[in-house]
N, C-alpha and C positions, 0 to 999 in steps of 0.2 A: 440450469435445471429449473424448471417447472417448481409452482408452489404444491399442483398434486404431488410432483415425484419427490420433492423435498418429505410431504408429509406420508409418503410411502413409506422412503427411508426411515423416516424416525420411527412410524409404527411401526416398523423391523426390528429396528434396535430396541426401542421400548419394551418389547415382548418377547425377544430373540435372543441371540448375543450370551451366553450362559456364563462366559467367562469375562465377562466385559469390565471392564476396573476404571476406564477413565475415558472421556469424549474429549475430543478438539475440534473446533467449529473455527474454521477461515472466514473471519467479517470484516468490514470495511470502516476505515477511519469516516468515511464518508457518510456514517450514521451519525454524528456531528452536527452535519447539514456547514451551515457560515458562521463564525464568531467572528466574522469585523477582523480577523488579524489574529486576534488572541490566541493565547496560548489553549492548551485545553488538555483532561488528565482522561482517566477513565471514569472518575466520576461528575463529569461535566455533563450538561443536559445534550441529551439528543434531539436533533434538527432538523432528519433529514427531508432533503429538498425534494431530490429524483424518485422517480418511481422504484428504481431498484434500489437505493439505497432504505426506501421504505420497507420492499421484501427483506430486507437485511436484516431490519430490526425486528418483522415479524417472524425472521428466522431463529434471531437469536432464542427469542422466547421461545418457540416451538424446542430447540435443544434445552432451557433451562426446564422445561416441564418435565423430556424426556429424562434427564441428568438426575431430577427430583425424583422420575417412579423409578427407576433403578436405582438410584443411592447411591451415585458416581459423581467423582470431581469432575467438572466441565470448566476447561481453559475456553476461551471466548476471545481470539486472535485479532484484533483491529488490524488492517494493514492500510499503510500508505501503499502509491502508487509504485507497482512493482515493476522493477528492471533489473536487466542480467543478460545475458548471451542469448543474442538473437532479436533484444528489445529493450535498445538503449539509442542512446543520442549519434551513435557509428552510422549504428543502420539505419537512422532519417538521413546523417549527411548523405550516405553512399548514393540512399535513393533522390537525394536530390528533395525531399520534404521536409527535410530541418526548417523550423521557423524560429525567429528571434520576438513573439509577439509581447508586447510590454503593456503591463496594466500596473499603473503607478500602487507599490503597496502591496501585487498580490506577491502568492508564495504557495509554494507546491509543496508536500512532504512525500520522501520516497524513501523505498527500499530495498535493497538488492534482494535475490528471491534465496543466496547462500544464507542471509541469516533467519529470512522466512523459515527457512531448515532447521538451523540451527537452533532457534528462539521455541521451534515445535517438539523438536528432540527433547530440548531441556525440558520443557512444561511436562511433556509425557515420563520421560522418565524418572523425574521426581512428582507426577501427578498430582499437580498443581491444578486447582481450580481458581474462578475468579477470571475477570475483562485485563486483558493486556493488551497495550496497544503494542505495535511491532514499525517502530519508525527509526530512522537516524535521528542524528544529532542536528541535524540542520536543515530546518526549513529553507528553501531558498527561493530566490524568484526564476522563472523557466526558462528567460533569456540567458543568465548567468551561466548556468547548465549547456544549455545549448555553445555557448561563446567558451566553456573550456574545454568539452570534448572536441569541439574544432580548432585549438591550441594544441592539444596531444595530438589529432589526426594531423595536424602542419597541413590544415587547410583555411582557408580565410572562411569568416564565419558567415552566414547569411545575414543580410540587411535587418537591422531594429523594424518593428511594424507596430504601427499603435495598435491596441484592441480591437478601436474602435471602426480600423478601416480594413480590419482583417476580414477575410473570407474563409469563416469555418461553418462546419457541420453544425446542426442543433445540440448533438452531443458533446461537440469539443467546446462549443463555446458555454453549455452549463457547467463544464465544469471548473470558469472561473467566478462562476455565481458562488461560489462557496471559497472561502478566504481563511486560513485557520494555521496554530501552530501544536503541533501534535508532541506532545511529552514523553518520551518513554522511562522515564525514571523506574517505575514499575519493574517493568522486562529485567530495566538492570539490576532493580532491588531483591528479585529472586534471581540472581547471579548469573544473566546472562552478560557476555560481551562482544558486544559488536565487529563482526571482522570486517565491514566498512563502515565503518561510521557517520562517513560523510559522504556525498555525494563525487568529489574527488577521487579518494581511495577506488570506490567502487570502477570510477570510469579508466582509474588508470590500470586495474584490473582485468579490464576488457582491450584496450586499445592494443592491445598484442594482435586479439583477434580481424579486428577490422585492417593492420597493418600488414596481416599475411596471405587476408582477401585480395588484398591490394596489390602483393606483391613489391612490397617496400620492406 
C-alpha cells in the first residue's frame, strides 16, 4: 500500500467508522533498524534502516493520531519474519533455493503467521492498546533453521556459504545489515501463549505438508 492510500484509509476511519471501538496496525520489528545483537523490548529506540521500514514508523504515527481523534485503544503489532504454510524453509528446499548463508553472530526472529492470529485476536478482543512485539522465543541464526527443516524433510541440507561470497539481491542482503534480538515478554504479559514458540515446533508443524507434496 501506497503512503496516499495508507493515508486514505486513515482519513476514513478518522472520520468514518461510527461504531469503531479499537484499531490494529500490522508493523515490523524491523522499525528497530540493528542493535549489534542485542536484545530489544517495545520500548527500545527505533532505527530503521530501509526505506520501508521508515514508512513503518511513519505509519505507525499516522494510526496513533487517528486512534487519538476517535478516542480508541490502538494495539501497534511489531512482527518478526513471518512463516507458515506455503512460506517456510520446505518450500525453498523443494525449489531447490534453500541456502545455508553464515554471518558470524547474525540472527533472524520469526513467527509463525497462527499466532500472528492469535496474538491479534486476544489484543482485539480484550482491546488492548499500546506497541507489542509479536516474535518467538528464539532468535536464531538462519543456517540453523535451514539445517533443521532438512533433518524433518530427511534431506541433506545445502552446503554452509559465507556471507560474504554469497550471491544475493540488494534486498536479501540488507536484511542482514540489521542484527537484533526481539523480546516478546509484553504479548505474553497480557496473556497470550504461543503455540509455536520456537522455530522447531513451528517447522515440525508444517513438515507433514511438504511430506505429502512429496508423496512420502
Amino acid at each position: 500500500m501506497c503512503i496516499r492510500d495508507r493515508r486514505w484509509y486513515a482519513d476514513e476511519i478518522a472520520h468514518g467508522s461510527p461504531n469503531l471501538q479499537w484499531i490494529g496496525y500490522l508493523s515490523t520489528v524491523g522499525v528497530y533498524g540493528d542493535h549489534d545483537g542485542d536484545w530489544v523490548n517495545e520500548d527500545s529506540e527505533t532505527r530503521p534502516v530501509s526505506e520501508r521500514s521508515r514508512a513503518r514508523v511513519a505509519a505507525e504515527d499516522t494510526w496513533r493520531k487517528v486512534a487519538d481523534t476517535r478516542g480508541v485503544p490502538l494495539a501497534i503489532l511489531r512482527l518478526s519474519g513471518i512463516y507458515g504454510p506455503g512460506r517456510n524453509g520446505f518450500v525453498n528446499l523443494a525449489r531447490g533455493t534453500a541456502k545455508r548463508l553464515v554471518k558470524p553472530g547474525q540472527v533472524f526472529n520469526r513467527i509463525h503467521v497462527d499466532d500472528i492470529a492469535g496474538a491479534l485476536a486476544l489484543l482485539a478482543g480484550q482491546r488492548l492498546g499500546g506497541v507489542f512485539n509479536v516474535s518467538d522465543d528464539e532468535p536464531a541464526p538462519p543456517q540453523d533453521v535451514v539445517a533443521h527443516a532438512a533433518e524433518l524433510a530427511g534431506v541433506a541440507p545445502p552446503p554452509e556459504t559465507g556471507f560474504d561470497e554469497a550471491e544475493l539481491s540488494p534486498m536479501a542482503r540488507s536484511f542482514y545489515g540489521e542484527n537484533k534480538r526481539v523480546s516478546n515478554a509484553k504479548i505474553k504479559a497480557a496473556g497470550y501463549a504461543f503455540r509455536y514458540p520456537t522455530y522447531r515446533e513451528g517447522l515440525a508443524g508444517l513438515v507433514g505438508d511438504y511430506k505429502q507434496e512429496k508423496g512420502g
